[in-house]
C-alpha positions as CSV (number, residue, x, y, z in Angstrom):
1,X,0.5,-19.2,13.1
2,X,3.2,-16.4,13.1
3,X,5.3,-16.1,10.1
4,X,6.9,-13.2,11.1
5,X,7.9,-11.8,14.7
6,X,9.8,-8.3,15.7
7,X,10.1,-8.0,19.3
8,X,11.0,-4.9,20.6
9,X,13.1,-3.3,17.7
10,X,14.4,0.2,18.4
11,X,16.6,1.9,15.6
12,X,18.0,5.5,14.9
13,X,18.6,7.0,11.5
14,X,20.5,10.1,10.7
15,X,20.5,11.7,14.3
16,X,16.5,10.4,14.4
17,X,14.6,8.2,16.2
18,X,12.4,5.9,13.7
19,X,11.3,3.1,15.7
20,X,11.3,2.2,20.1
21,X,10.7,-0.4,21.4
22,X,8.3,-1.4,17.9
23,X,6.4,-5.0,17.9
24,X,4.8,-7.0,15.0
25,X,3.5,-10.0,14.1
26,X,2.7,-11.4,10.7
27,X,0.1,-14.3,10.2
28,X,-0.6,-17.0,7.6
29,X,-2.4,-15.7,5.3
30,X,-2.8,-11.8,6.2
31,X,-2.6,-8.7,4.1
32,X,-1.0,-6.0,5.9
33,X,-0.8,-2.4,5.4
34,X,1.8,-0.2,7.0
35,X,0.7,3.2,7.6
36,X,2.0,6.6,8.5
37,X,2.7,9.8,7.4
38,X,5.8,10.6,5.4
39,X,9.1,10.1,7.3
40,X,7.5,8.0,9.9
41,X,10.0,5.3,9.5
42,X,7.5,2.6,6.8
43,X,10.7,1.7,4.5
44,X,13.1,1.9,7.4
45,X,11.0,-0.7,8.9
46,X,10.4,-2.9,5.7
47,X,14.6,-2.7,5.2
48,X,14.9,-4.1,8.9
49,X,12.3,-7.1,8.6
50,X,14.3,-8.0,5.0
51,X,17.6,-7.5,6.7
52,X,19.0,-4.7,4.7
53,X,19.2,-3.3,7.9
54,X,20.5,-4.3,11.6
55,X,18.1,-2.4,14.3
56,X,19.9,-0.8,17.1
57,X,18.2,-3.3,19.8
58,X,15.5,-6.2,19.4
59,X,14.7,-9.2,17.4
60,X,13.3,-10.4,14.4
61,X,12.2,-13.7,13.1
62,X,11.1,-15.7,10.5
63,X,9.5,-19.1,10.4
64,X,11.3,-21.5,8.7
65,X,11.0,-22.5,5.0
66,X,9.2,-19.0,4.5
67,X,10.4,-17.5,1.3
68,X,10.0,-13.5,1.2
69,X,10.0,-11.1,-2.3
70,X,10.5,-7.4,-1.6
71,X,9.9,-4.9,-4.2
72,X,13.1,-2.6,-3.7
73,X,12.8,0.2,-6.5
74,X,16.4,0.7,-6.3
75,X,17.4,-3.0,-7.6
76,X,19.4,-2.4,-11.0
77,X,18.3,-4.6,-14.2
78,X,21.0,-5.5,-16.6
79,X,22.2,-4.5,-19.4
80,X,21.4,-6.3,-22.7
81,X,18.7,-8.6,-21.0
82,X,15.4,-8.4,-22.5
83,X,12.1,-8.0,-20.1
84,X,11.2,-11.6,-21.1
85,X,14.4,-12.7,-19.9
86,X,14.6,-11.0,-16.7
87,X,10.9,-12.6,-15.8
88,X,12.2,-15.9,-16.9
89,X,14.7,-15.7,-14.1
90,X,11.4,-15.8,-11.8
91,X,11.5,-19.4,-12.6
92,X,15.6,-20.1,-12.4
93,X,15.0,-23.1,-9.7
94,X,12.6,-24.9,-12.5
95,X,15.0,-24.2,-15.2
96,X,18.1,-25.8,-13.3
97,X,15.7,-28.8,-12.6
98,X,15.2,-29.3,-16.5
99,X,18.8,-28.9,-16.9
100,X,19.8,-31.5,-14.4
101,X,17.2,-33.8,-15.8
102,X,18.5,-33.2,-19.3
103,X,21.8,-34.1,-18.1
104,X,20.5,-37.1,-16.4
105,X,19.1,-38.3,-19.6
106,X,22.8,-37.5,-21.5
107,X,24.1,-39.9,-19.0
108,X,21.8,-42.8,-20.1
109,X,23.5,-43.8,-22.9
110,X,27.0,-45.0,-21.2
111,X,24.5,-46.0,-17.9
112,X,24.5,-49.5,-16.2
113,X,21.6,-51.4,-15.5
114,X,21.1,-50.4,-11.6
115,X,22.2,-46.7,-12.8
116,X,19.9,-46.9,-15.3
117,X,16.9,-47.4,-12.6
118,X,18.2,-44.6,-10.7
119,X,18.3,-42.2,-13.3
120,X,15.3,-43.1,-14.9
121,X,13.8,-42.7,-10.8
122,X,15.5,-39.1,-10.3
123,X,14.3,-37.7,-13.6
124,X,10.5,-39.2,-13.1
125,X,10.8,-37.5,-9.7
126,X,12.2,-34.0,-11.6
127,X,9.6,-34.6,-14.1
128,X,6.6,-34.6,-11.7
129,X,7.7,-31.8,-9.9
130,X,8.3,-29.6,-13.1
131,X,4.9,-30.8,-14.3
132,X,3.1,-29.8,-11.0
133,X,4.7,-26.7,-10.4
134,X,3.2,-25.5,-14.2
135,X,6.8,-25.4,-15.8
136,X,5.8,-26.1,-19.2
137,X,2.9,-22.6,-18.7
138,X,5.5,-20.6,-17.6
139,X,5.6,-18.6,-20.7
140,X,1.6,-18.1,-20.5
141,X,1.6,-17.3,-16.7
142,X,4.4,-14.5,-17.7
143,X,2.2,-13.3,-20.4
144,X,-0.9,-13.0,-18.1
145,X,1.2,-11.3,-15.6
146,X,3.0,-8.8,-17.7
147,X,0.2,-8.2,-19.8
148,X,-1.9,-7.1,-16.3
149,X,1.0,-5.1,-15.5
150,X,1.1,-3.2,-18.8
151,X,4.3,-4.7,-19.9
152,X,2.6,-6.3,-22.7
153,X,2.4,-3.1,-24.3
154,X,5.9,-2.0,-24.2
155,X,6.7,-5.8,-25.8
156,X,8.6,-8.4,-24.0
157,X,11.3,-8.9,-26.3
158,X,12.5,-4.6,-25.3
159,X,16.2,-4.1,-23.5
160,X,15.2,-3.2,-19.8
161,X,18.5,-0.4,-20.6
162,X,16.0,1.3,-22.2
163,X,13.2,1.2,-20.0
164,X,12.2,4.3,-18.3
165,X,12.2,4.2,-14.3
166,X,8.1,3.8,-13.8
167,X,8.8,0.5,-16.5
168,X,11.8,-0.8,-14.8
169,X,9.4,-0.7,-11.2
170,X,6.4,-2.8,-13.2
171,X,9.1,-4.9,-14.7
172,X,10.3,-5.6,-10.9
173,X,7.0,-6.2,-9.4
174,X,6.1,-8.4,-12.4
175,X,8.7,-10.7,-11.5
176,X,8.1,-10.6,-8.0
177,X,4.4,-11.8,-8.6
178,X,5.8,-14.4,-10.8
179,X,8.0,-15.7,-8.0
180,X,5.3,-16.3,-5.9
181,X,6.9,-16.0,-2.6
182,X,5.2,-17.1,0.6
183,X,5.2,-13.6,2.0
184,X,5.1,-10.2,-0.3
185,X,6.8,-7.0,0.5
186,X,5.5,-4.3,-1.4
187,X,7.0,-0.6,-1.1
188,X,4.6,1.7,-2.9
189,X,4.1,-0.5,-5.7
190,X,1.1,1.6,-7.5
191,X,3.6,4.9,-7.7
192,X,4.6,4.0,-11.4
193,X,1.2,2.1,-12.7
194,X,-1.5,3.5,-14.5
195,X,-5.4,3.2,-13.6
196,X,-6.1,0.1,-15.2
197,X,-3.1,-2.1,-13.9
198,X,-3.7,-0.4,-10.6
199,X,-7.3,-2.1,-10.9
200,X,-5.5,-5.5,-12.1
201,X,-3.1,-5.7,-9.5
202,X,-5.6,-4.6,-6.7
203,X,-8.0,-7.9,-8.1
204,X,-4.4,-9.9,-7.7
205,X,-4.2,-8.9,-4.3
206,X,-7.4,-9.3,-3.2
207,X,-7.2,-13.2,-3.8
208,X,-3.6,-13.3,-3.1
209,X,-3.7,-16.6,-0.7
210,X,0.4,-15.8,1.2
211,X,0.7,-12.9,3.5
212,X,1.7,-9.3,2.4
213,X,2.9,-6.2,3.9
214,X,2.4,-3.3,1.9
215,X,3.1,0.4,2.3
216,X,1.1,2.5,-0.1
217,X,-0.3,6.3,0.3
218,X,-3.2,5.5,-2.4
219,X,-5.9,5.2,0.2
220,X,-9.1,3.2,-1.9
221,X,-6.3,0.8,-3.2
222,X,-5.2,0.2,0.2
223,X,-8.7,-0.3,1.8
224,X,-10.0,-2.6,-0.6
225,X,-6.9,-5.1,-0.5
226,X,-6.0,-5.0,3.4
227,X,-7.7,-6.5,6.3
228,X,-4.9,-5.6,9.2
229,X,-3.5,-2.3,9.6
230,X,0.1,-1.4,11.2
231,X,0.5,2.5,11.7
232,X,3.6,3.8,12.9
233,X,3.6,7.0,14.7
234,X,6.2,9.0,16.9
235,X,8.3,6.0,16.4
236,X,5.4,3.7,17.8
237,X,3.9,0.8,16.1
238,X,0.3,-0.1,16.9
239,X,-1.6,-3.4,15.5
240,X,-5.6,-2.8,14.1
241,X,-7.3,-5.5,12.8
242,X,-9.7,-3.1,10.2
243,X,-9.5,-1.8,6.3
244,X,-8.2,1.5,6.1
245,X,-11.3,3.2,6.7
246,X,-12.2,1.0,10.0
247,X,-8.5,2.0,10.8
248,X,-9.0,6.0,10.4
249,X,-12.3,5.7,12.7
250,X,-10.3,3.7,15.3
251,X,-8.0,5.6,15.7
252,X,-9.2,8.8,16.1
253,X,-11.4,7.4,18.6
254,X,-8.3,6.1,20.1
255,X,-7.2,9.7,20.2
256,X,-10.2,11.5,21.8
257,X,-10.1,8.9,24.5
258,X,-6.4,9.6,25.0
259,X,-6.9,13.3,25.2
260,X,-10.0,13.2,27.4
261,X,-8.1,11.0,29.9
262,X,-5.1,13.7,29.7
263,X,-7.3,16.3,30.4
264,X,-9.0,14.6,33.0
265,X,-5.5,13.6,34.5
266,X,-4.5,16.9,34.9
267,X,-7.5,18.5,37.1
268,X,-6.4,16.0,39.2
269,X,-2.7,17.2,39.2
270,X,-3.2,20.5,39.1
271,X,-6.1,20.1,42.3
272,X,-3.1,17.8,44.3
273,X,-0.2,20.1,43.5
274,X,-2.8,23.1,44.8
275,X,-3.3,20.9,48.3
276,X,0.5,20.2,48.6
277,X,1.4,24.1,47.8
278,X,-1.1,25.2,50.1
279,X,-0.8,22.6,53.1
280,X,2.6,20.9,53.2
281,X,4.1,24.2,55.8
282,X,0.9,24.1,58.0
283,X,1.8,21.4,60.6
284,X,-1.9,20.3,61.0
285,X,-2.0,19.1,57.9
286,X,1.6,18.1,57.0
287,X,0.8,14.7,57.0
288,X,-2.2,14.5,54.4
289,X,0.0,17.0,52.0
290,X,2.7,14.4,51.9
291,X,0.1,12.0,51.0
292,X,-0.9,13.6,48.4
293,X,2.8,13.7,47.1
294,X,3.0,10.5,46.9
295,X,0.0,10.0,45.0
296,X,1.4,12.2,42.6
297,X,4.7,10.5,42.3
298,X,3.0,7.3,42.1
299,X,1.0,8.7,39.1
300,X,1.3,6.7,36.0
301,X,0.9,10.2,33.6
302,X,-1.0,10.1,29.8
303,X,1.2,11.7,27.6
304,X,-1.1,14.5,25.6
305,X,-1.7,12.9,22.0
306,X,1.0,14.6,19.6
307,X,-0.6,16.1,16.8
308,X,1.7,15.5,13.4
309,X,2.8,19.0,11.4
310,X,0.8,19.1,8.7
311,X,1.6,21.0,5.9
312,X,0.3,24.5,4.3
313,X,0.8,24.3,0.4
314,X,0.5,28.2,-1.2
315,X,1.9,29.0,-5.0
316,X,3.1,32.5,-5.6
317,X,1.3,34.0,-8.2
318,X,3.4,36.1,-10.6
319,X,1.4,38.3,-13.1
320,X,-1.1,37.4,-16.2
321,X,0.1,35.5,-18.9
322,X,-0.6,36.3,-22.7
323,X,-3.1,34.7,-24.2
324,X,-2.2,31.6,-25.1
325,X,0.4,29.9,-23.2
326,X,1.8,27.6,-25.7
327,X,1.0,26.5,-29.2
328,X,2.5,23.6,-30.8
329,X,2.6,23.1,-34.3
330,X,3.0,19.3,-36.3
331,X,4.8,18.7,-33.0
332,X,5.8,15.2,-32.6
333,X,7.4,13.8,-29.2
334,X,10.7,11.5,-29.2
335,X,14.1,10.9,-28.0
336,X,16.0,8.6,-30.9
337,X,12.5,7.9,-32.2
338,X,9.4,9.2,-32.9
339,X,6.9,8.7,-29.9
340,X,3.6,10.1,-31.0
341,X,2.0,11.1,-34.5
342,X,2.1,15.0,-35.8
343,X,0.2,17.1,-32.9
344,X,-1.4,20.2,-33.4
345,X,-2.1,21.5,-29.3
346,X,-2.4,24.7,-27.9
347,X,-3.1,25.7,-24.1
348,X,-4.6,29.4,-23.3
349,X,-4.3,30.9,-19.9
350,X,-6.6,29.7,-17.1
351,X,-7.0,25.8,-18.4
352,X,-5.9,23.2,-15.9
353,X,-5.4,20.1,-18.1
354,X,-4.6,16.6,-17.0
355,X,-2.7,14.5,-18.6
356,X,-3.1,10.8,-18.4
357,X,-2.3,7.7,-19.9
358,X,0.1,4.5,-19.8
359,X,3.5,4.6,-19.0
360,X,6.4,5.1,-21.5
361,X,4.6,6.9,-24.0
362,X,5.5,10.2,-23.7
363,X,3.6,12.1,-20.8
364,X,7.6,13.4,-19.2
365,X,8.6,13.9,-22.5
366,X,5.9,15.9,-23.1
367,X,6.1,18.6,-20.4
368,X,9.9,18.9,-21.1
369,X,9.6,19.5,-24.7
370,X,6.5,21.8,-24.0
371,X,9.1,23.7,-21.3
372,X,12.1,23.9,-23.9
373,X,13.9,21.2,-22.1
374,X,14.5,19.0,-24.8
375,X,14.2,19.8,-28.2
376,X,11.1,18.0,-30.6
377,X,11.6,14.9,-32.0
378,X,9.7,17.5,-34.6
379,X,7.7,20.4,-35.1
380,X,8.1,23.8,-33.3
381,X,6.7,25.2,-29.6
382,X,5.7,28.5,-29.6
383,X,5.5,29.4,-26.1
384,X,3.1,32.7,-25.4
385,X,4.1,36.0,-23.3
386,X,5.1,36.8,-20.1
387,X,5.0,33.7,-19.0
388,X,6.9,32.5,-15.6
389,X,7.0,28.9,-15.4
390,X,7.1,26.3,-11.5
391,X,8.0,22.8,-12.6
392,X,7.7,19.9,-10.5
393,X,9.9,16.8,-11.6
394,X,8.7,13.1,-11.3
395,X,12.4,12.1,-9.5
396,X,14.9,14.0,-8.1
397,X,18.0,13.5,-9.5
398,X,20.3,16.0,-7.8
399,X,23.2,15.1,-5.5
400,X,21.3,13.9,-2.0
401,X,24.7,15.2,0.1
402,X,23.0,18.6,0.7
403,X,20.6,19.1,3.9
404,X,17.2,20.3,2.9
405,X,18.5,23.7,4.1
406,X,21.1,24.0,1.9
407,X,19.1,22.8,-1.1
408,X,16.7,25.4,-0.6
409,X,19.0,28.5,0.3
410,X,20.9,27.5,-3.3
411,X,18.3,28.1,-5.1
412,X,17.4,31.3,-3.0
413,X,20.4,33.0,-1.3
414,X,19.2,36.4,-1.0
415,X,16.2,35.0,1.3
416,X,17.4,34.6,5.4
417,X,17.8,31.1,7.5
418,X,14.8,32.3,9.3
419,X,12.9,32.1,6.3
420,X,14.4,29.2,4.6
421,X,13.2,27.1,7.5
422,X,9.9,29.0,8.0
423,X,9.6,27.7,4.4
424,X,10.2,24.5,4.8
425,X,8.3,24.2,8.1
426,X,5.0,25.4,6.2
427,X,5.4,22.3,3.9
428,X,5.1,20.1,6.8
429,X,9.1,19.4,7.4
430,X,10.3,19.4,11.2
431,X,13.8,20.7,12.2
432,X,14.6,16.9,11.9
433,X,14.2,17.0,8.5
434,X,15.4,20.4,7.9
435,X,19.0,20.1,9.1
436,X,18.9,16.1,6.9
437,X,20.8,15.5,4.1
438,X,17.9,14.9,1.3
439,X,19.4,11.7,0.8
440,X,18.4,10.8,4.6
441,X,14.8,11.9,3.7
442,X,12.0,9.8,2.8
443,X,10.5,9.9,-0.5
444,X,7.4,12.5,0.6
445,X,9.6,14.7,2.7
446,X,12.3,14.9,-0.3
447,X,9.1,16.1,-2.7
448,X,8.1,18.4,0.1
449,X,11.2,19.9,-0.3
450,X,11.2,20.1,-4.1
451,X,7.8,21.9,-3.3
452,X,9.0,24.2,-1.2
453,X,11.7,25.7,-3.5
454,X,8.4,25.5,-6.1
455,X,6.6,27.3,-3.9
456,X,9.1,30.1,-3.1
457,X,8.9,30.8,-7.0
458,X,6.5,33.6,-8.4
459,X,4.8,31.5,-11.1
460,X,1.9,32.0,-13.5
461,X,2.1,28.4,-15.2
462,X,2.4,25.7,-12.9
463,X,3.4,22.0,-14.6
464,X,3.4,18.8,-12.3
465,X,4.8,15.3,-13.2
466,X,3.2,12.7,-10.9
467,X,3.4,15.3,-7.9
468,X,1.8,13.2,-5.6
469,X,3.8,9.5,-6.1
470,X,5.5,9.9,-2.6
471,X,3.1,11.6,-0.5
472,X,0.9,11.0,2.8
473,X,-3.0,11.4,2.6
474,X,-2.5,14.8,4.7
475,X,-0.3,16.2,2.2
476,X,-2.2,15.1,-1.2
477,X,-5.0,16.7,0.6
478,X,-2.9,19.9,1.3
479,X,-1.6,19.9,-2.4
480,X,-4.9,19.4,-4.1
481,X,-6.6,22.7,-2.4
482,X,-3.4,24.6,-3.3
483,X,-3.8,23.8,-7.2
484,X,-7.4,24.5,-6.6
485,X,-7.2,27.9,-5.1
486,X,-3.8,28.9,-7.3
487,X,-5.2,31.2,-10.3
488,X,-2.3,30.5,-13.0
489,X,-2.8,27.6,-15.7
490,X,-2.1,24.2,-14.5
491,X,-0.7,21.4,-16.4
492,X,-0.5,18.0,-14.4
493,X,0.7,14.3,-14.8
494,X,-1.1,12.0,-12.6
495,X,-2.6,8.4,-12.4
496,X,-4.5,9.4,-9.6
497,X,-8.2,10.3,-10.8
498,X,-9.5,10.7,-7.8
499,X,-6.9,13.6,-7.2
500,X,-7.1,15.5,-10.3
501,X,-10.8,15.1,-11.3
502,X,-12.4,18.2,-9.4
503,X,-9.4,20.4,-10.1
504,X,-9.3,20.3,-14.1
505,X,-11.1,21.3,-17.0
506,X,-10.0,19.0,-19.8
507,X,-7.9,15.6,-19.9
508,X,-6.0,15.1,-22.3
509,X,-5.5,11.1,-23.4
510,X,-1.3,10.8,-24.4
511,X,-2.8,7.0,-25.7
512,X,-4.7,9.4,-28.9
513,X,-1.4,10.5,-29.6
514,X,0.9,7.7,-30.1
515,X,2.4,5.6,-32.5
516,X,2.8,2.7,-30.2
517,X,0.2,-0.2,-30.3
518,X,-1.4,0.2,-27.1
């Protein structure tokens, strides 16, 4: 049974063509994963299904009674609430149950007898649904859920004001699981969770009875928790019912096929254009030369399989560093309080460190500090010679009203357009994307971007927050054999072992170093 059907749904965005003439359907019970590389039109798709936004042409419906939870990254939390409160709300429907049975049972005292037996009928009725619903376990289902999540750690009772952005997203999809909604929309959700609530939440999946749909670039999370397969190319949509891994195999069979059967389609044009050129003036053999034109505008022609840009990632390498790149002394981390005990680090030239560790404890914080961006909460950073510094930051936060042009040739006027956009074209972006405002751009062709200017930088000291959160498997691939083969010192944020394991030489653990309970 279909709980969810789009019917031909065409849309444009920004000048660009996202979707044509896209299908779906959505069954009881199936986990979904939709696919494709950045920009391909995944959250423009998810915001048309919710109805944040009205395609150009086609349909979409829902069956009825369905009740659908999105995880929008962008919803605001507010002020003054506390995380336990905002989860609470997950259960608002049971709590204005219990307060219209409590009123019910204010209103027994001044009741007649034949109100009395209605009263005492509504609030059995109230009562039984409350009770099977688990209404009196909602505060240990929120604790199980949060504590999965990693919330647990930050403590329930904190203001979600001061919450950093990868807290506020766990705080969201904690609620969302809470809310239990008959079918889950899920927008990246393992961007802003660390390895071990990646694991809890892929478990949580896994026997998650409603339908999903979920977009995510972290393929082994995505292949262990989907078992259908949407991937949206060239503004296409096309249905496999496979894991991730039975997806990739499908279709690149799908794409030999295409391209033999192209190939093989035009020999035979190119041998019936030949017999028309050569025979359609000779009046003997007029006749079969028209015939052959017509079989040729009868043809039904296989487009050639389009092959996606992909990008090529290179860091210019500026000269040696000293020594030593940075030495901290009794440094301790912190905004308005202190977030780690007294450190003692140092980093020499060549290490490529990894640092990991649960959210909120300082891992930002620390590369800022480290970079002279904010000052210690204590302590001193002594930062060694010659050094040139490329940082990558976790979220862009500049004005999104500048095309990715213009953001680029800012930062680097004396360069040409010709090479601004031979730039940006090397890091996978299309003119499309190119002449877009960045705030038209997905989230992997906005970092793309913000790695381009990077990557126009001459840098011996390369530091990465969480460089890979919004980017397709072609481009973490890309990325990964650039840090590889770049010579500098590295120094990278990431929950993403798989990603950073071959590259470093040490991890370092921000969970040694705090003063939280964790």
């Amino acid at each position: 049974m279909s709980v969810l059907l789009v019917e031909n749904v065409s849309h444009d965005f920004g000048g660009r063509k996202i979707l044509e003439d896209a299908s779906f359907r959505l069954l009881k019970g199936e986990h979904v994963g939709l696919v494709g590389a950045n920009g391909e039109g995944k959250t423009t798709f998810l915001k048309i299904i919710t109805g944040d936004i009205m395609p150009d042409a086609g349909k979409v419906e829902w069956s009825n009674r369905v009740t659908v939870g999105y995880l929008d990254q962008h919803t605001s939390l507010a002020k003054g609430q506390s995380i336990r409160e905002v989860l609470r709300e997950a259960f608002q429907g049971m709590f204005d149950l219990e307060a219209e049975m409590l009123s019910l049972y204010d209103k027994m005292a001044e009741a007649s007898s034949d109100e009395m037996d209605k009263i005492m009928e509504d609030t059995g009725e109230i009562q039984g649904i409350l009770e099977t619903s688990g209404f009196y376990t909602i505060d240990a289902k929120i604790e199980e859920v949060a504590n999965g999540l990693g919330l647990g750690e930050i403590g329930l009772d904190k203001d979600v004001d001061d919450l950093s952005g990868g807290q506020r997203t766990k705080v969201l999809l904690t609620k969302l699981l809470l809310q239990n909604p008959t079918i889950l929309i899920l927008d990246e959700p393992t961007n802003y969770l660390d390895v071990e609530h990646i694991e809890w939440l892929k478990r949580y999946l896994k026997d998650y009875e409603n339908s999903f749909i979920l977009v995510s670039h972290d393929v082994p999370f995505m292949n262990e928790v989907v078992n259908v397969i949407y991937h949206v190319e060239n503004a296409i949509l096309t249905r496999y019912t496979a894991n991730y891994e039975e997806f990739m195999r499908m279709h690149l069979l799908k794409k030999e096929q295409q391209l033999k059967a192209y190939e093989k389609q035009q020999k035979e044009v190119e041998r019936l254009e030949d017999f028309v050129a050569r025979n359609k003036a000779r009046i003997s053999t007029t006749g079969r030369a028209k015939s052959r034109q017509k079989q040729l505008d009868k043809m039904e022609r296989i487009e050639k399989p389009r092959e996606k840009v992909k990008p090529e990632f290179r860091f210019k390498e500026a000269r040696a560093a000293g020594k030593y790149i940075f030495e901290a002394k009794d440094l301790v981390l912190g905004y308005d309080s202190a977030l780690t005990t007294s450190l003692n680090v140092s980093l020499e030239r060549g290490q490529r460190i990894a640092i990991k560790g649960v959210n909120g404890l300082g891992k930002s914080t620390l590369l800022k500090t480290l970079l002279g961006i904010i000052k210690p909460f204590a302590g001193q950073v002594k930062l060694g010679e010659y050094l040139f510094p490329g940082y990558f930051e976790q979220e862009d936060k500049e004005n999104g009203d500048k095309t990715a042009l213009e953001e680029v040739w800012d930062e680097y006027p004396n360069l040409t357009n010709f090479e601004v956009r031979q730039a940006l074209a090397k890091c996978g972006l299309t003119n499309e994307h190119i002449t877009s405002k960045m705030k038209v751009l997905s989230g992997g062709e906005n970092a793309k971007v913000r790695l381009c200017k990077l990557m126009l930088k001459q840098i011996n000291f390369l530091v990465l927050d969480e460089p890979t959160n919004h980017l397709d498997v072609d481009a973490k691939e890309e990325l990964k054999r650039a840090i590889k083969a770049f010579k500098g010192t590295v120094l990278l944020v990431s929950h993403e072992p798989e990603f950073y394991e071959d590259i470093v030489t040490d991890i370092w653990n921000v969970e040694d170093w705090t003063t939280k309970v964790v």
